[in-house]
C-alpha positions, 0 to 999 in steps of 0.5 A: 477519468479522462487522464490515461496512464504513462505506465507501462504495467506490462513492463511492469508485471514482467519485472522480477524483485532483483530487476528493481533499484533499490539503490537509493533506500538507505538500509534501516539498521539496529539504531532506526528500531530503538527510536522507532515508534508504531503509532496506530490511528484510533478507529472511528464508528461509522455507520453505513447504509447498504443494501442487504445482498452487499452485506451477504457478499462481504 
């Protein structure tokens, strides 16, 4: 890739959790849980060629 990152991740990685604004985020009450549904995507076979060392790996 030739774009390089505006991040400065060693700001970053210096900051604690109590140091990032969370300000915006409306807190998730009792009445957002009632209606809330988990929808899980069905899974999908896939078949995958690799080479025998990789698969010891994992």
């Amino acid at each position: 890739m030739s774009k390089v990152s505006k991040t400065d991740w060693e700001r970053l990685s210096d900051m604690g959790d109590k140091d990032i604004d969370t300000s915006d985020i409306p807190e998730l009450d009792d009445a957002f849980f009632l209606s809330a549904e988990l929808k899980v995507p069905p899974k999908q076979p896939v078949t995958l060629r690799i080479d025998s060392d990789v698969l010891v790996w994992f």
